[in-house]
N, C-alpha and C positions, 0 to 999 in steps of 0.2 A: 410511444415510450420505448426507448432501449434500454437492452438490457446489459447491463455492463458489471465486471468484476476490475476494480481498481484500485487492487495489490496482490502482483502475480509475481513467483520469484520463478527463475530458469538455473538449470547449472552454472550460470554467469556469476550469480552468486555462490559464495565457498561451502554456506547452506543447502542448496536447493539441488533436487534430486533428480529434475526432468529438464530434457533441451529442450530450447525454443521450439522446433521441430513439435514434440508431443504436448509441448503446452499449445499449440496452436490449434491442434489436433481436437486436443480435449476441450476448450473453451468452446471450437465447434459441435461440440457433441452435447457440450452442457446448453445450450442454444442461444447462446452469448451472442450479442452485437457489437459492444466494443470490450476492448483488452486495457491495461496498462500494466505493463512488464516492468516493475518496480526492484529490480537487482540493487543488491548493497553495494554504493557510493559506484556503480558503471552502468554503462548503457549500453553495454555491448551485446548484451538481448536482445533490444530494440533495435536496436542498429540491423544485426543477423534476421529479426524477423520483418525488417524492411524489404529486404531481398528474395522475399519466400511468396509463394501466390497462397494468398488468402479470401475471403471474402470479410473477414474483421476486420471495425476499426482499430490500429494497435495506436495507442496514445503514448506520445513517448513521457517515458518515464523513469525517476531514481527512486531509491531509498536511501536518503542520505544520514551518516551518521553523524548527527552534531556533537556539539561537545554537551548538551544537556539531554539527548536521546533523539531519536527517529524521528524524519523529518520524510514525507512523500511529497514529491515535485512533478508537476506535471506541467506537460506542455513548451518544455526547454530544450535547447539545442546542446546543453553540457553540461555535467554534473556537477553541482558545487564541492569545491573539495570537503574533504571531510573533518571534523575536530574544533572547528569553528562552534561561538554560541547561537544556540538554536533564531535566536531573534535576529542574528544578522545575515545567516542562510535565508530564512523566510522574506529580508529584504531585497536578497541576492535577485532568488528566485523572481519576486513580485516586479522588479528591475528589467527583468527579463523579458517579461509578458507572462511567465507561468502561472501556474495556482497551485496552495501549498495544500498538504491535508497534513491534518495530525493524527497518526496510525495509534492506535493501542498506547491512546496518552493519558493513562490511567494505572498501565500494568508495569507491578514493580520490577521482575524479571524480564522484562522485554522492552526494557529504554523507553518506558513510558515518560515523554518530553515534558509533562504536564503535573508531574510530580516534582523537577528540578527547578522549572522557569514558568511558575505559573502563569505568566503574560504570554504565552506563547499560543493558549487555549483562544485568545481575544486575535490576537498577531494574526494568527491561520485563515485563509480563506474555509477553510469545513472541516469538519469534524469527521472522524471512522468510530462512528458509535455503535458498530457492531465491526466483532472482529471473530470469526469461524474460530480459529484457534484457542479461544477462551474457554477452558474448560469448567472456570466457575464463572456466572454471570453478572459480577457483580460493578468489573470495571469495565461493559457496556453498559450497563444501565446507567454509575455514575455518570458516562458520558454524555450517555443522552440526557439525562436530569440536565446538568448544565449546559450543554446545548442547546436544549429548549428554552431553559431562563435565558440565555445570554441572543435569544436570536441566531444562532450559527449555521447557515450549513450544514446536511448531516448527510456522511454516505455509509456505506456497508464494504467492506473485503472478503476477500475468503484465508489470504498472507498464504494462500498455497505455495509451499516448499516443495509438494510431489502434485504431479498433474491430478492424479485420481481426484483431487479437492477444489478444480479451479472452480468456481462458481456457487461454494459452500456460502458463500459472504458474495451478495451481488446489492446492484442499485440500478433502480429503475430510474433513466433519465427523461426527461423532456426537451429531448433537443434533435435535430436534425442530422444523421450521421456523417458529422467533420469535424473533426478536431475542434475548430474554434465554437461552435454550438455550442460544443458538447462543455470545453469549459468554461465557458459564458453560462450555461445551466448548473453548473456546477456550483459556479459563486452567485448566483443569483437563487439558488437553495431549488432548481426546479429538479427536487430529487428526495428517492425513497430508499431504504435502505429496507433490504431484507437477508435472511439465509437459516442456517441454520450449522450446528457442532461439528466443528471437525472429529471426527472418532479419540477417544477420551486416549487408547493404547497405542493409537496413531502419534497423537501431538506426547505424549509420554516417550516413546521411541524415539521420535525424532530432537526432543528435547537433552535426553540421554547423550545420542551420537554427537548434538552439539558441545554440551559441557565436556566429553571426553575429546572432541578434537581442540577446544581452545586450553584444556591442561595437556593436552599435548605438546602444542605449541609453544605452551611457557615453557617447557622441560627440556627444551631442544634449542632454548634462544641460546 
Protein backbone atom coordinates (compact mmCIF):
# COMPACT_ATOMS: atom_id res chain seq x y z
CA UNK A 1 0.00 0.00 0.00
CA UNK A 2 1.14 3.68 -0.50
CA UNK A 3 1.03 6.15 1.25
CA UNK A 4 0.00 9.16 -0.39
CA UNK A 5 -1.36 12.98 0.33
CA UNK A 6 -3.48 14.14 -2.77
CA UNK A 7 -3.97 17.81 -2.09
CA UNK A 8 -0.72 19.75 -1.55
CA UNK A 9 -0.62 23.61 -2.20
CA UNK A 10 3.11 25.19 -2.77
CA UNK A 11 3.78 29.03 -2.88
CA UNK A 12 2.62 28.63 -6.57
CA UNK A 13 -0.42 29.19 -5.20
CA UNK A 14 -1.39 32.97 -4.02
CA UNK A 15 -2.49 31.01 -0.66
CA UNK A 16 0.18 28.64 0.10
CA UNK A 17 3.02 29.45 2.34
CA UNK A 18 5.83 26.86 1.57
CA UNK A 19 8.07 26.08 -1.77
CA UNK A 20 8.13 23.18 -3.62
CA UNK A 21 11.58 22.76 -2.23
CA UNK A 22 9.98 22.33 1.55
CA UNK A 23 6.96 20.72 0.69
CA UNK A 24 9.07 17.96 -0.84
CA UNK A 25 11.15 18.01 2.12
CA UNK A 26 8.31 17.54 4.32
CA UNK A 27 6.09 14.86 2.68
CA UNK A 28 9.54 12.97 3.11
CA UNK A 29 9.57 13.34 6.53
CA UNK A 30 5.90 12.66 6.84
CA UNK A 31 6.84 9.21 5.24
CA UNK A 32 4.68 9.79 2.19
CA UNK A 33 5.22 7.70 -1.10
CA UNK A 34 3.45 9.60 -3.45
CA UNK A 35 2.49 13.58 -3.60
CA UNK A 36 0.06 15.63 -5.84
CA UNK A 37 0.99 19.27 -5.71
CA UNK A 38 -2.71 20.53 -6.37
CA UNK A 39 -1.78 24.62 -6.86
CA UNK A 40 -4.93 26.99 -7.77
CA UNK A 41 -5.77 26.84 -11.56
CA UNK A 42 -1.23 26.28 -12.25
CA UNK A 43 0.99 23.73 -12.37
CA UNK A 44 3.93 25.47 -11.94
CA UNK A 45 4.67 23.40 -8.71
CA UNK A 46 4.68 20.38 -10.40
CA UNK A 47 6.41 21.44 -13.13
CA UNK A 48 9.46 22.92 -10.52
CA UNK A 49 9.20 19.80 -8.40
CA UNK A 50 9.89 17.64 -11.79
CA UNK A 51 13.32 19.08 -11.97
CA UNK A 52 14.20 18.54 -8.21
CA UNK A 53 15.73 14.93 -7.02
CA UNK A 54 13.28 13.25 -5.04
CA UNK A 55 12.48 9.82 -4.03
CA UNK A 56 8.30 10.71 -4.30
CA UNK A 57 5.97 9.90 -6.52
CA UNK A 58 4.72 13.77 -7.50
CA UNK A 59 1.50 13.24 -9.53
CA UNK A 60 0.82 15.96 -11.50
CA UNK A 61 -1.77 17.91 -10.43
CA UNK A 62 -4.38 21.37 -10.44
CA UNK A 63 -6.78 22.80 -8.26
CA UNK A 64 -9.12 24.09 -10.60
CA UNK A 65 -11.45 26.79 -10.06
CA UNK A 66 -14.77 26.21 -11.71
CA UNK A 67 -17.45 28.39 -12.06
CA UNK A 68 -19.53 26.04 -9.41
CA UNK A 69 -16.31 25.42 -6.94
CA UNK A 70 -12.98 23.35 -6.67
CA UNK A 71 -12.45 20.85 -8.91
CA UNK A 72 -8.92 18.54 -8.35
CA UNK A 73 -7.38 17.14 -11.55
CA UNK A 74 -5.06 14.58 -11.70
CA UNK A 75 -2.87 13.08 -14.00
CA UNK A 76 -2.96 15.94 -16.84
CA UNK A 77 -0.51 17.61 -18.99
CA UNK A 78 -2.49 21.25 -18.47
CA UNK A 79 -4.70 22.97 -16.43
CA UNK A 80 -8.18 23.53 -17.46
CA UNK A 81 -8.73 26.99 -17.55
CA UNK A 82 -10.64 28.41 -14.81
CA UNK A 83 -14.56 29.94 -14.51
CA UNK A 84 -15.88 27.22 -16.69
CA UNK A 85 -18.97 24.87 -15.05
CA UNK A 86 -17.65 22.44 -12.90
CA UNK A 87 -19.47 19.38 -15.22
CA UNK A 88 -17.65 20.58 -18.16
CA UNK A 89 -14.04 20.72 -16.58
CA UNK A 90 -14.59 17.14 -15.08
CA UNK A 91 -15.23 16.30 -18.92
CA UNK A 92 -12.19 18.24 -19.92
CA UNK A 93 -10.20 16.49 -17.67
CA UNK A 94 -11.85 12.85 -18.24
CA UNK A 95 -10.96 13.84 -22.20
CA UNK A 96 -7.56 13.95 -21.20
CA UNK A 97 -6.85 10.66 -19.52
CA UNK A 98 -6.98 12.33 -16.10
CA UNK A 99 -9.03 11.55 -12.80
CA UNK A 100 -11.14 14.11 -11.22
CA UNK A 101 -11.65 14.28 -7.29
CA UNK A 102 -14.03 16.44 -5.66
CA UNK A 103 -12.17 18.36 -2.63
CA UNK A 104 -14.26 19.64 0.35
CA UNK A 105 -17.66 19.30 -1.71
CA UNK A 106 -19.66 19.90 1.05
CA UNK A 107 -18.07 23.11 2.63
CA UNK A 108 -19.78 26.21 2.26
CA UNK A 109 -16.72 28.72 2.66
CA UNK A 110 -14.35 26.70 0.58
CA UNK A 111 -16.20 26.26 -3.02
CA UNK A 112 -17.56 23.37 -1.86
CA UNK A 113 -18.74 22.19 -5.89
CA UNK A 114 -21.40 19.93 -4.53
CA UNK A 115 -23.50 22.48 -2.94
CA UNK A 116 -23.91 24.42 -6.36
CA UNK A 117 -24.02 21.48 -9.19
CA UNK A 118 -25.18 18.55 -7.30
CA UNK A 119 -24.46 16.24 -10.46
CA UNK A 120 -21.02 16.92 -9.93
CA UNK A 121 -20.79 14.43 -6.78
CA UNK A 122 -21.90 11.41 -9.43
CA UNK A 123 -19.64 13.33 -12.48
CA UNK A 124 -16.16 12.78 -10.20
CA UNK A 125 -14.14 9.93 -10.46
CA UNK A 126 -13.74 10.01 -6.04
CA UNK A 127 -14.62 11.58 -3.53
CA UNK A 128 -12.18 13.79 -0.62
CA UNK A 129 -14.30 12.72 2.21
CA UNK A 130 -11.89 13.72 4.59
CA UNK A 131 -10.32 17.05 4.46
CA UNK A 132 -7.52 17.97 7.56
CA UNK A 133 -8.58 21.45 7.34
CA UNK A 134 -12.21 20.99 8.60
CA UNK A 135 -12.37 22.28 11.78
CA UNK A 136 -16.02 20.93 12.43
CA UNK A 137 -16.56 17.43 11.06
CA UNK A 138 -19.44 17.48 9.70
CA UNK A 139 -18.98 18.14 5.89
CA UNK A 140 -16.68 14.83 5.93
CA UNK A 141 -18.73 12.84 7.21
CA UNK A 142 -21.74 14.17 4.98
CA UNK A 143 -19.22 13.18 2.32
CA UNK A 144 -18.63 10.01 3.10
CA UNK A 145 -22.46 9.16 3.92
CA UNK A 146 -22.98 9.74 0.25
CA UNK A 147 -20.23 8.24 -0.93
CA UNK A 148 -20.83 5.16 0.41
CA UNK A 149 -24.53 5.21 -0.82
CA UNK A 150 -23.62 6.17 -4.19
CA UNK A 151 -20.74 3.69 -4.62
CA UNK A 152 -17.79 6.40 -5.06
CA UNK A 153 -14.31 6.44 -4.58
CA UNK A 154 -13.14 7.88 -1.55
CA UNK A 155 -9.65 9.56 -0.76
CA UNK A 156 -8.26 11.75 2.12
CA UNK A 157 -6.04 15.34 1.83
CA UNK A 158 -4.44 17.18 4.24
CA UNK A 159 -5.13 20.97 1.48
CA UNK A 160 -1.88 21.78 3.22
CA UNK A 161 -1.21 25.67 2.57
CA UNK A 162 2.13 25.42 4.97
CA UNK A 163 4.35 22.25 4.74
CA UNK A 164 4.24 21.73 8.71
CA UNK A 165 0.59 19.90 7.64
CA UNK A 166 1.60 17.80 4.51
CA UNK A 167 0.24 14.40 5.31
CA UNK A 168 -2.55 15.63 8.06
CA UNK A 169 -5.13 14.08 5.35
CA UNK A 170 -3.50 11.00 3.56
CA UNK A 171 -4.79 7.78 1.48
CA UNK A 172 -3.48 4.66 1.47
CA UNK A 173 -3.30 3.30 -2.14
CA UNK A 174 -3.12 -0.12 -3.65
CA UNK A 175 -1.26 0.47 -6.47
CA UNK A 176 2.28 0.09 -7.75
CA UNK A 177 4.42 3.36 -7.66
CA UNK A 178 3.50 5.09 -11.21
CA UNK A 179 1.56 7.40 -12.07
CA UNK A 180 -0.95 5.21 -14.08
CA UNK A 181 -1.28 2.51 -11.05
CA UNK A 182 -1.75 4.79 -9.11
CA UNK A 183 -4.74 6.43 -10.84
CA UNK A 184 -6.12 3.28 -12.11
CA UNK A 185 -6.45 2.58 -8.09
CA UNK A 186 -7.76 5.64 -7.61
CA UNK A 187 -10.88 5.08 -9.85
CA UNK A 188 -11.30 1.70 -9.19
CA UNK A 189 -11.76 2.86 -5.44
CA UNK A 190 -8.49 0.64 -4.31
CA UNK A 191 -8.29 3.19 -1.57
CA UNK A 192 -8.45 4.30 2.16
CA UNK A 193 -8.56 7.52 3.40
CA UNK A 194 -7.20 8.43 6.68
CA UNK A 195 -5.59 11.68 8.82
CA UNK A 196 -6.38 13.62 11.28
CA UNK A 197 -7.14 18.11 12.27
CA UNK A 198 -5.23 20.49 11.04
CA UNK A 199 -4.62 22.74 14.45
CA UNK A 200 -7.94 24.58 14.92
CA UNK A 201 -5.53 28.36 15.47
CA UNK A 202 -3.71 27.13 12.42
CA UNK A 203 -6.53 26.89 9.66
CA UNK A 204 -8.18 30.12 11.77
CA UNK A 205 -4.95 32.17 10.90
CA UNK A 206 -4.58 31.11 7.80
CA UNK A 207 -8.16 31.76 7.04
CA UNK A 208 -7.87 35.37 8.38
CA UNK A 209 -4.71 36.24 6.14
CA UNK A 210 -6.90 34.91 3.31
CA UNK A 211 -10.01 37.00 3.58
CA UNK A 212 -7.78 39.99 4.31
CA UNK A 213 -5.65 39.73 1.16
CA UNK A 214 -8.83 39.06 -1.33
CA UNK A 215 -10.39 42.53 0.47
CA UNK A 216 -7.39 43.84 -0.34
CA UNK A 217 -7.62 43.17 -3.70
CA UNK A 218 -11.07 44.39 -4.25
CA UNK A 219 -9.86 48.04 -2.71
CA UNK A 220 -7.06 48.23 -5.14
CA UNK A 221 -9.02 47.22 -8.41
Amino acid sequence: MLNADLHIHTSCSKDGESTVEQVLAAAARAGLDVIAITDHDTMDGYRIACELTTDLLVIPGVEVSTKDGHLIALGIEKAPLPGFPILDSIREVKNAGGVTILPHPFHRYRHGAALKCAGSFAAADAIEVYNSRYVIPHANKKAMRLARAMGKPVVAGSDAHNARFIGYGRTLIDAEKNVPSVLKAIKEGRTQPAGRKTPVRVYTKQSLRNSWRKIRGRLHR
